[in-house]
C-alpha positions as semicolon CSV with decimal commas, in nm:
position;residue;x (nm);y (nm);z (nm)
1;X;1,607;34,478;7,699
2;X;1,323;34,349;7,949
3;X;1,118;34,663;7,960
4;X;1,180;34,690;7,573
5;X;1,077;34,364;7,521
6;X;0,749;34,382;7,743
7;X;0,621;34,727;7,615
8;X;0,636;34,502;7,268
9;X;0,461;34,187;7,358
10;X;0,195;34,431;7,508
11;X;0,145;34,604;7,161
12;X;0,132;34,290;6,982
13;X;-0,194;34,187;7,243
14;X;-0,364;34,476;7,174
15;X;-0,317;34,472;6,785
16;X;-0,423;34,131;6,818
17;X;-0,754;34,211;7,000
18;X;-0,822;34,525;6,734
19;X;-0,735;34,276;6,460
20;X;-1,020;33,990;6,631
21;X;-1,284;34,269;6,640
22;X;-1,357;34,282;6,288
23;X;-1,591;34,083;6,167
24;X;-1,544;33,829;5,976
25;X;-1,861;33,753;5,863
26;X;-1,841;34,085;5,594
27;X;-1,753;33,980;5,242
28;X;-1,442;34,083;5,123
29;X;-1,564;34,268;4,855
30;X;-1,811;34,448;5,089
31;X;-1,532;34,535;5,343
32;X;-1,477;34,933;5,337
33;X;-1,120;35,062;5,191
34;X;-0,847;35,018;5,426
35;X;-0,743;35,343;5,631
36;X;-0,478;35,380;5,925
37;X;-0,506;35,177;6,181
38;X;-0,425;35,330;6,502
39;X;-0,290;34,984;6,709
40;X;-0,008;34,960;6,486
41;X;0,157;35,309;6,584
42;X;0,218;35,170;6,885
43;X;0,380;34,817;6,745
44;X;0,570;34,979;6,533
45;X;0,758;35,252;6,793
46;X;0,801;34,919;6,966
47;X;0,935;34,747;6,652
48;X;1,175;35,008;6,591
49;X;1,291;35,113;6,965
50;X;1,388;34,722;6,980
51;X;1,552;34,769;6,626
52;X;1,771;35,023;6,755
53;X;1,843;34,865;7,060
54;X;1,961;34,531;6,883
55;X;2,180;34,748;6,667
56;X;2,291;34,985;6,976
57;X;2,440;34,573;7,103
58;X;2,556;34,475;6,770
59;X;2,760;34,801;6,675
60;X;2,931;34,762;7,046
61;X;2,998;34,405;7,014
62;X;3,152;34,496;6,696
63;X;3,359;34,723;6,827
64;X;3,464;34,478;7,153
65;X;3,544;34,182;6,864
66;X;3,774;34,457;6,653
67;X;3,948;34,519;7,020
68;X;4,076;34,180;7,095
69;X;4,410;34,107;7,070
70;X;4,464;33,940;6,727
71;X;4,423;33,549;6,736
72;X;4,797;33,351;6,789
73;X;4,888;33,220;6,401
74;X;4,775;32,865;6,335
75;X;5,071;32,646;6,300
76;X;5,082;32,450;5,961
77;X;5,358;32,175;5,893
78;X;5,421;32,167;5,537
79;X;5,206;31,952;5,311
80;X;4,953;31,925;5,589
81;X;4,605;32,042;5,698
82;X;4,623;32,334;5,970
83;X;4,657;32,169;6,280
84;X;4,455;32,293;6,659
85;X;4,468;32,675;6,718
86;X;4,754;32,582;7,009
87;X;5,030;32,392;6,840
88;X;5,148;32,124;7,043
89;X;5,493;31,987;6,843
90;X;5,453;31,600;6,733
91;X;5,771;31,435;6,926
92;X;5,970;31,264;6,644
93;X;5,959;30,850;6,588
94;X;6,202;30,665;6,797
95;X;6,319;30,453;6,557
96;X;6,685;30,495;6,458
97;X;6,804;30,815;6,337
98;X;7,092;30,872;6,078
99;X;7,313;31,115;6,202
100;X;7,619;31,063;5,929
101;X;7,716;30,874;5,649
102;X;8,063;30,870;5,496
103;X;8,144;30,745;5,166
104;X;8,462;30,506;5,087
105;X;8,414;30,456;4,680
106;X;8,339;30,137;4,507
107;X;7,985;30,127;4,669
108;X;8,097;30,104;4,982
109;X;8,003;30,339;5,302
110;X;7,937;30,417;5,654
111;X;7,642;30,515;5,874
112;X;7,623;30,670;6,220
113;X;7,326;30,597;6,403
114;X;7,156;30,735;6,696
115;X;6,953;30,444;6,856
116;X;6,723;30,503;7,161
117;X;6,860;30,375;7,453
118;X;6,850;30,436;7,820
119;X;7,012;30,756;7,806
120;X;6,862;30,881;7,506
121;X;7,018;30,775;7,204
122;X;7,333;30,544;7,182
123;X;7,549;30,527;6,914
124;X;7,572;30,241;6,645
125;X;7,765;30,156;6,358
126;X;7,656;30,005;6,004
127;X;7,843;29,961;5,665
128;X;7,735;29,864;5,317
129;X;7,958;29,749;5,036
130;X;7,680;29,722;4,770
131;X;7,530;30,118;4,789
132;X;7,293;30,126;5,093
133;X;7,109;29,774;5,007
134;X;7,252;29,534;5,261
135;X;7,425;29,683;5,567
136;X;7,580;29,498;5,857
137;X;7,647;29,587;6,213
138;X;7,995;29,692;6,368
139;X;7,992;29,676;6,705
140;X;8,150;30,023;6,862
141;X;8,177;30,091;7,230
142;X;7,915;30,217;7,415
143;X;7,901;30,591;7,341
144;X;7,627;30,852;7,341
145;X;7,514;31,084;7,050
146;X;7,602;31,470;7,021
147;X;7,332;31,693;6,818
148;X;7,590;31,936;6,720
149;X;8,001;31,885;6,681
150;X;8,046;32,215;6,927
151;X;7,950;32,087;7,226
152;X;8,143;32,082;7,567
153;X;8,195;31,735;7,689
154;X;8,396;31,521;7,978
155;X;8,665;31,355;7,792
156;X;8,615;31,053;7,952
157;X;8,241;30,994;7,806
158;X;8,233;31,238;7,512
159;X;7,954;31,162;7,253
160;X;7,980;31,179;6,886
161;X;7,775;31,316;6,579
162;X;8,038;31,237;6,310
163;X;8,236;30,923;6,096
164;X;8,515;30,927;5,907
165;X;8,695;30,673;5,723
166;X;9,065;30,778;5,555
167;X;9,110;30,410;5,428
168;X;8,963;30,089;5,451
169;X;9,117;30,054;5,753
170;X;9,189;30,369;5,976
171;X;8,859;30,571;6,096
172;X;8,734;30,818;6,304
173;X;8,363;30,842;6,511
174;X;8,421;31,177;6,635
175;X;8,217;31,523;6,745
176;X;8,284;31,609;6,991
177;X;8,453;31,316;7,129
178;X;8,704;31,097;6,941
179;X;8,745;30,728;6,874
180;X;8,976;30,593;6,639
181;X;9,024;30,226;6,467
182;X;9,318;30,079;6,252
183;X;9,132;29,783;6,152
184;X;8,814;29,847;5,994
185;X;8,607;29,899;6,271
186;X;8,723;29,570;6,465
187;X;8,835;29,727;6,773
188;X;8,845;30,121;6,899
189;X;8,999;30,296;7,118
190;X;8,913;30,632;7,314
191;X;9,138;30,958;7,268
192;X;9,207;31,188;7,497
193;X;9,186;31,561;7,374
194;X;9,024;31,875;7,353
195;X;8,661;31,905;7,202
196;X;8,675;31,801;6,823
197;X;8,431;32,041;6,588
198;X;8,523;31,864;6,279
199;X;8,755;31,605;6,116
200;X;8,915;31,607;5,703
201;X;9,128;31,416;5,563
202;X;9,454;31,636;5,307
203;X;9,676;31,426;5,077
204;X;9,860;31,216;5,360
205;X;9,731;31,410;5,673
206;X;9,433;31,425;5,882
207;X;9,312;31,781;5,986
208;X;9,097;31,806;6,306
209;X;8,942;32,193;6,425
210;X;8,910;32,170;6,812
211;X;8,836;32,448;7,074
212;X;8,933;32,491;7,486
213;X;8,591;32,577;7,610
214;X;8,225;32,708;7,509
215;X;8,051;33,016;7,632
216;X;8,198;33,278;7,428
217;X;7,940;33,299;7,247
218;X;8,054;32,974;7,066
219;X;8,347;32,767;7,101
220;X;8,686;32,969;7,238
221;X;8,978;32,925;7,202
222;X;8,941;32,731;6,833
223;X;9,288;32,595;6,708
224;X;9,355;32,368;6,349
225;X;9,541;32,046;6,408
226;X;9,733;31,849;6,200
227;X;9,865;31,478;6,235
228;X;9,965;31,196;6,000
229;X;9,737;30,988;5,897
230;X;9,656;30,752;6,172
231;X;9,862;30,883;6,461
232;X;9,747;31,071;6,790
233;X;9,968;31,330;6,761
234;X;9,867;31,652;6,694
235;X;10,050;31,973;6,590
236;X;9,833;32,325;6,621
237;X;9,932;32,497;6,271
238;X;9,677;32,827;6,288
239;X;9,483;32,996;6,568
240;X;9,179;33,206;6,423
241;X;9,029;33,477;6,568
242;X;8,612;33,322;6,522
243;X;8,487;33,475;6,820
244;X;8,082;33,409;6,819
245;X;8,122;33,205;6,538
246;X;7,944;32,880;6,488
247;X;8,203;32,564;6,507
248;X;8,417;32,536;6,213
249;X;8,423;32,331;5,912
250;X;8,664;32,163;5,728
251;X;8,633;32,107;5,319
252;X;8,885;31,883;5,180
253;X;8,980;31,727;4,826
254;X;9,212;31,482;4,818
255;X;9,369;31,669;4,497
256;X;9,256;32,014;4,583
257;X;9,331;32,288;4,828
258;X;9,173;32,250;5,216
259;X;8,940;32,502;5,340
260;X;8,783;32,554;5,707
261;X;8,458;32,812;5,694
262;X;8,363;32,950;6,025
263;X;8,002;33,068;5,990
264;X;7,798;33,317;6,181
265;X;7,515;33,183;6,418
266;X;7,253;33,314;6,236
267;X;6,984;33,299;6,506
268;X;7,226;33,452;6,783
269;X;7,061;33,805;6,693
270;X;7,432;33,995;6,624
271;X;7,602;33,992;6,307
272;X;7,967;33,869;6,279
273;X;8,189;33,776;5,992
274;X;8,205;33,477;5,833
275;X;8,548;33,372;5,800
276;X;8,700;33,144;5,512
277;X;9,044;32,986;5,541
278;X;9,239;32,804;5,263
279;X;9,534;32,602;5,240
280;X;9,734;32,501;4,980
281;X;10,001;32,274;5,123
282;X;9,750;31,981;5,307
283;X;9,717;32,214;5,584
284;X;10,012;32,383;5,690
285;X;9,994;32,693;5,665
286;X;9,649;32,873;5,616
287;X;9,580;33,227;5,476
288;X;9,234;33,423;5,465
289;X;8,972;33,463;5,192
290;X;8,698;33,652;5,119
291;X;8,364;33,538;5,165
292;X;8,172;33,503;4,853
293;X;7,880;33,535;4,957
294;X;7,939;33,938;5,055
295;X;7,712;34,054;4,759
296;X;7,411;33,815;4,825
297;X;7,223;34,115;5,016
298;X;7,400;34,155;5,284
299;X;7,404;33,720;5,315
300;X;7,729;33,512;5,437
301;X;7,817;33,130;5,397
302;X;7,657;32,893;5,590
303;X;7,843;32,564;5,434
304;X;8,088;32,524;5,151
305;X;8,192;32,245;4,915
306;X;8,472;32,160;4,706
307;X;8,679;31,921;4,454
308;X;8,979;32,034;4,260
309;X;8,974;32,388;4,213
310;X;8,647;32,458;4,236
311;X;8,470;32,607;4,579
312;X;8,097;32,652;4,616
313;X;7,971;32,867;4,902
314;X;7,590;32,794;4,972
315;X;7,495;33,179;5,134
316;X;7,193;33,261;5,359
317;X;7,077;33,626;5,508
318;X;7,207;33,758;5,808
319;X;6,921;33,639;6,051
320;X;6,886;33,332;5,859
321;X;6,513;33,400;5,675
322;X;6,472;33,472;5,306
323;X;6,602;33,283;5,015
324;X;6,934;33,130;4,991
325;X;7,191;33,193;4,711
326;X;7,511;32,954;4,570
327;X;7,847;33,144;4,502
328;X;8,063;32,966;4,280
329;X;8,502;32,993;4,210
330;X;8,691;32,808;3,952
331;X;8,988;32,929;4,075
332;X;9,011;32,821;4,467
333;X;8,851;33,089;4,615
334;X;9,014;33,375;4,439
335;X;8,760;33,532;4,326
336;X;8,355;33,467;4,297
337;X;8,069;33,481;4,021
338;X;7,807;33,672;4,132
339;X;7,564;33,421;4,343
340;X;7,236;33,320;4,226
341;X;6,965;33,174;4,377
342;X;6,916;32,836;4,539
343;X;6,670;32,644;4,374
344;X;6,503;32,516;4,680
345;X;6,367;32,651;4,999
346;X;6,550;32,646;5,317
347;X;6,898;32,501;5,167
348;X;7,161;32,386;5,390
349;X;7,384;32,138;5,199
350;X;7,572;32,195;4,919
351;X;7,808;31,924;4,741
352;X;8,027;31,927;4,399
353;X;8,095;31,634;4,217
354;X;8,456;31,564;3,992
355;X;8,266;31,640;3,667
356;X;8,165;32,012;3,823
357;X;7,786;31,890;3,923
358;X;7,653;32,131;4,209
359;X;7,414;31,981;4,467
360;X;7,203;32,152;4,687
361;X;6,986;32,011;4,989
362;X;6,740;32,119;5,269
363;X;6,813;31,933;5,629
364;X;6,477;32,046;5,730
365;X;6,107;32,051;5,505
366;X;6,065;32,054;5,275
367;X;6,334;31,812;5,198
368;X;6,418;31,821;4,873
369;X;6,763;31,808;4,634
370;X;6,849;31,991;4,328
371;X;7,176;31,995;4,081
372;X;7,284;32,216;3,826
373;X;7,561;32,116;3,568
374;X;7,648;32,503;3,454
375;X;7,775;32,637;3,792
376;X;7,413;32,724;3,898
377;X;7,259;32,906;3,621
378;X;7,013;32,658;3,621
379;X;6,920;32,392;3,804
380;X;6,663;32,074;3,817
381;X;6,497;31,959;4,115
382;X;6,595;31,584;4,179
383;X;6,388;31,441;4,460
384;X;6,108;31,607;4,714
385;X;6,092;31,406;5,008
386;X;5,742;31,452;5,163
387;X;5,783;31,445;5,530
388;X;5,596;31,584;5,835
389;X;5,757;31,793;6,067
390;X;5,852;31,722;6,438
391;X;6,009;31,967;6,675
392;X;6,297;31,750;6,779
393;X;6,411;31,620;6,487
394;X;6,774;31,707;6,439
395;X;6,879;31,899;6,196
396;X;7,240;31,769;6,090
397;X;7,194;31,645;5,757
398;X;7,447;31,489;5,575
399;X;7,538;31,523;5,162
400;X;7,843;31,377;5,032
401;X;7,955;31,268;4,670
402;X;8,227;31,037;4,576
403;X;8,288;30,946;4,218
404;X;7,956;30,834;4,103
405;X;7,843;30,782;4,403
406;X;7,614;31,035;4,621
407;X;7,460;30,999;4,959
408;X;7,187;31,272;5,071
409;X;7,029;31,259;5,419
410;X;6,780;31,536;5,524
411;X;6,500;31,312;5,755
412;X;6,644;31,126;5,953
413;X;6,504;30,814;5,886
414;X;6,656;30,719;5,555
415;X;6,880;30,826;5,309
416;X;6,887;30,897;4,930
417;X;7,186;30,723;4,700
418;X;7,268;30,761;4,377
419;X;7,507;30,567;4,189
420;X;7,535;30,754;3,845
421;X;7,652;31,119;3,972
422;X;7,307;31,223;4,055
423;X;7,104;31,120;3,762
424;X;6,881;30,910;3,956
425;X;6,821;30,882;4,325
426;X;6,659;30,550;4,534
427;X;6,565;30,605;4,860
428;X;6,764;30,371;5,119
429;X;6,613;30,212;5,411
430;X;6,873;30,141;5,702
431;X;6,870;29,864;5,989
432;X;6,594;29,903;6,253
């Protein structure tokens, strides 16, 4: 461009010296009629050499700029501005985190909390007898927090995700270690055992699914205990075959049939069966069912609720993207209406209250809650919980209805009770 530009800079002097030899002292309108001017041929192959020159560089830096690798997708966290072209994930708040709440009628309740300690995050204990506005402390023994139930563990310092309370009384802080009391949370003791997934309570017994060993994929060797209420021992009554499953499930009614759902990992990358247990006799004997969720496009159950006879299947896609779908019996798994969609995105709780109300919740945002009272033909959206998102936030969640009252937890940082069957919802603030 440095010849170009000099051969043009030239021609502009010498049009300017042409241009400076007429003289100005001739009146306009004596000035004879304007002819060709022989200095501008020159200016003007100048003008247009550099013309094509600059478009020569433009048309080839268009073509490098149509070349580059397409730019990396901007990260945006829901309900927010997009955030710097390399996401860096916002660590989540180290305040307490609720990691379960049970529910023990009359207003009263539970909550596991993971508290940041030393090691990470300790476990602590708080109950409520008046619906999540006071809560006290119970002091527990010092024990870690598990993000998932399936975990492999020394049984000697175990962690746990998960509480349970069969009476007043008699409780459980378990997944995937296990710690029982026998006196409402005054003292607890430590029990020795394999790896417990999940806990239910059936009529007079407590059911418990545990496995050997991890690593195949999932948890191997998975076995359903029983034991009376209370007592450490523990009597294997069925042995599934859940290879690469996702730790099991139980769902439990104290008037209703039992049911343990053994989900595929959806993000493991290869497909397996769901399978769906029931029992009729508080966990004896077990038989198979199908999965309801079969006709939802090639989806499968992900979690499953139930009370009396009725057993709700929330379904997802195999790979775990796209919309998710409810599947509803009336007759204890039997048989299924066709499912229908879940009126919220990314659901992953689903809970069914005495009077037939379905519940469906995200543990991840958006948060939000819905319930339908006609088995899921429709359904009304009952709180949005505007949150931000942070990439270590856990995603347990927690939704659990008893009588009229209802406990949903999606972030972490508080819960939602109602205490009219899910007509109305309060957000509850626990102990920091």
């Amino acid at each position: 461009m440095t010849e170009l530009e000099d051969r043009l800079r030239a021609a502009l002097r010498a049009g300017a010296a042409t241009v400076s030899s007429v003289d100005p002292r001739i009146p306009d309108g004596n000035r004879p009629a304007r002819s060709p001017r022989p200095w501008l041929a020159p200016l003007a192959a100048a003008a247009v050499s550099l013309a094509v020159a600059v478009s020569t560089t433009v048309a080839v830096h268009a073509v490098r700029v149509q070349r580059r690798p397409a730019a990396q997708p901007t990260f945006v966290a829901p309900g927010s501005s997009p955030l710097t072209k390399h996401y860096s994930p916002v660590p989540a708040p180290a305040a307490d985190q609720i990691l379960d709440i049970d529910l023990t009628g009359s207003s009263g309740g539970w909550a596991l909390l993971a508290r940041s300690c030393s090691g990470g995050r300790c476990a602590a204990l708080v109950r409520t007898t008046d619906a999540g506005q006071h809560w006290q402390r119970v002091p527990i023994p010092a024990v870690g927090t598990a993000s998932q139930s399936g975990e492999d563990c020394d049984q000697s310092s175990c962690a746990v995700s998960r509480v349970l309370f069969l009476t007043s009384r008699v409780g459980y802080l378990f997944g995937p270690g296990l710690l029982t009391t026998s006196d409402a949370g005054a003292s607890w003791s430590r029990r020795s055992g394999p790896p417990v997934d999940d806990l239910a309570v059936a009529g007079t017994s407590v059911l418990r699914i545990v496995h050997g060993h991890g690593g195949c994929p999932g948890p191997c060797d998975v076995r359903i205990q029983r034991a009376l209420s209370g007592s450490d021992t523990w009597a294997t009554v069925a042995q599934p075959s859940v290879y690469g499953l996702s730790p099991g499930v139980l769902v439990t009614d104290p008037v209703g049939p039992a049911y343990a759902l053994f989900a595929d990992n959806l993000a493991a990358g290869v497909v397996h069966q769901t399978v769906l247990l029931r029992s009729l006799d508080a966990g004896a004997t077990w038989q198979s069912l199908p999965d309801g969720c079969a006709d939802a496009r090639g989806g499968q159950a992900v979690a499953a609720a139930a009370r009396n006879r009725t057993l709700v299947l929330l379904c997802m896609p195999h790979g775990g993207s796209g919309p998710g779908a409810v599947a509803v019996s009336t007759d204890a798994g039997n048989s299924f209406a066709p499912p229908r969609r879940a009126p919220i995105a990314f659901p992953g709780l689903v809970a069914v209250s005495a009077t037939g109300r379905l519940f469906v919740a995200s543990r991840t945002v958006p948060y939000s809650l819905a319930t339908s009272d006609d088995n899921g033909r429709s359904w009304k959206v009952a709180v949005e919980d505007a949150q931000t998102f942070a990439a270590d936030l856990p995603q347990l969640g927690r939704l659990v209805v008893s009588g009229k009252d209802g406990v949903w937890v999606g972030y972490p940082y508080h819960a939602w009770w109602t205490d009219d069957a899910g007509q109305h919802w309060r957000r509850v603030l626990l102990p920091r």
